[in-house]
C-alpha positions, 0 to 999 in steps of 0.5 A, a space after each residue: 449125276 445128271 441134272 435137268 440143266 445138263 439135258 441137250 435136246 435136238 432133232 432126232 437123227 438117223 444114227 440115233 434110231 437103234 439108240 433111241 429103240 435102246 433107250 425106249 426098251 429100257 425105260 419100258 421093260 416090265 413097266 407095263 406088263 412082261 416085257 414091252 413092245 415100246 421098242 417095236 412101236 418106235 422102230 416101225 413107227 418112223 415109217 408111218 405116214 402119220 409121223 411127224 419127223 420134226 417133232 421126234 426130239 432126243 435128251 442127251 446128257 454127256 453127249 448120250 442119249 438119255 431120253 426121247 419122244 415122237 409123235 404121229 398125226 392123229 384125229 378126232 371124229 367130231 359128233 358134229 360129223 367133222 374131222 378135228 387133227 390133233 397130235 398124238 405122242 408116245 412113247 415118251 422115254 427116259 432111262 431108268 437111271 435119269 428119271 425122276 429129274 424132269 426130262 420127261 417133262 422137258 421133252 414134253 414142254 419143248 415138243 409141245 412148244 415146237 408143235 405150236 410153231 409148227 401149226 398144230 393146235 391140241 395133243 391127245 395122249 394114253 397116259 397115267 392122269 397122274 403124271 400128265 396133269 404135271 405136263 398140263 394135261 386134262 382129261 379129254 372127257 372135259 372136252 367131251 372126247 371119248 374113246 373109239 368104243 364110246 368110252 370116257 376113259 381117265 387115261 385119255 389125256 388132252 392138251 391144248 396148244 392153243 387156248 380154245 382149240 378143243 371146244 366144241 370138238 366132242 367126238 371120238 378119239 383115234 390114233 393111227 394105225 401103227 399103235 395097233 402092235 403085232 406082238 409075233 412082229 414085235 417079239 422077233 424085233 426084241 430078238 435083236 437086242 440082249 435078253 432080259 428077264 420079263 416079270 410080272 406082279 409089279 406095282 407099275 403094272 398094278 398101276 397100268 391096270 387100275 387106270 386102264 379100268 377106270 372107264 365109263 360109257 359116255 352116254 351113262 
């Protein structure tokens, strides 16, 4: 059984990339809804300008790879008319099997140590409030961070970097481009790996729909 304190991490590789596209297809199928097309965001989302190489971390336990996270450029469109830069990190993986033994956790705190080094200040992210408060997330409301349609959303999480970072920042959020999935594209892409049965009506996907709903007009 691996344990937390049996986890490599290091830099991705070239010759992880189908196994990292693996892994993610893995820690994501039906999670969501029928299927995922996290696997797809992974594979096109290293050709994106908005990547930033350095901080695409891989866990491996016994020499395998086990887990995974990447993160793209991203940005805040100030209401004061200037442009914040943040980071933006998704899909953070972990195999079925190890989850629920801190490596999410531990790609989590070891990128977001490296992105500091690197110069970055603060990380926005998609995510379930509940899990990402334990990573030291807020809600980005508290910073006065909406969505691009105007709307305080519980899944748009933050995290500062560096204390203050986010102060005075209140505007809209937006991610890069990539994260705008062309499911034909992504379907064809899946096409390559081994079938799997998509399912509907699991409590993970009740869960994804419940936080999804909870959003309000910033101006209310």
């Amino acid at each position: 059984m691996t344990a937390a304190n049996d986890i490599n991490l290091r830099e991705e590789k070239a010759e992880d990339y189908r196994k990292v596209e693996e892994v993610t297809r893995e820690a994501f199928w039906n999670h969501y809804s029928e299927g995922c097309d996290e696997h797809y965001l992974v594979h096109v989302m290293r050709g994106s300008a908005s990547f930033v190489k350095e901080l695409a971390i891989v866990a491996e336990a016994e020499g395998k790879i086990v887990g995974n996270i990447m993160y793209t450029r991203a940005k805040i469109l100030g209401n004061d008319g200037n442009v914040y830069p943040v980071l933006c990190f998704g899909p953070v993986s972990v195999l079925p099997s190890c989850q629920g033994k801190g490596i999410g956790t531990m790609l989590i705190e070891h990128s977001c140590s490296k992105a500091r080094k690197l110069g970055y200040k603060a990380v926005l992210i998609y995510g379930d409030p509940e899990f990402y408060k334990r990573a030291g997330f807020v809600p980005a409301e508290r910073f006065g961070i909406c969505t691009p349609d105007g709307m305080y959303a519980a899944a748009l999480q933050a995290r500062e970097l560096v204390k203050g970072a986010l102060e005075g920042c209140a505007g809209s959020f937006a991610e890069d481009s990539v994260f705008e999935i062309d499911e034909k594209d992504s379907a064809e892409f899946d096409k390559s790996f081994p079938h799997r049965e998509k399912m509907s009506g699991l409590p993970s996907q009740k869960r994804f729909r419940e936080v999804a709903a909870m959003r309000r007009p910033r101006e209310a």
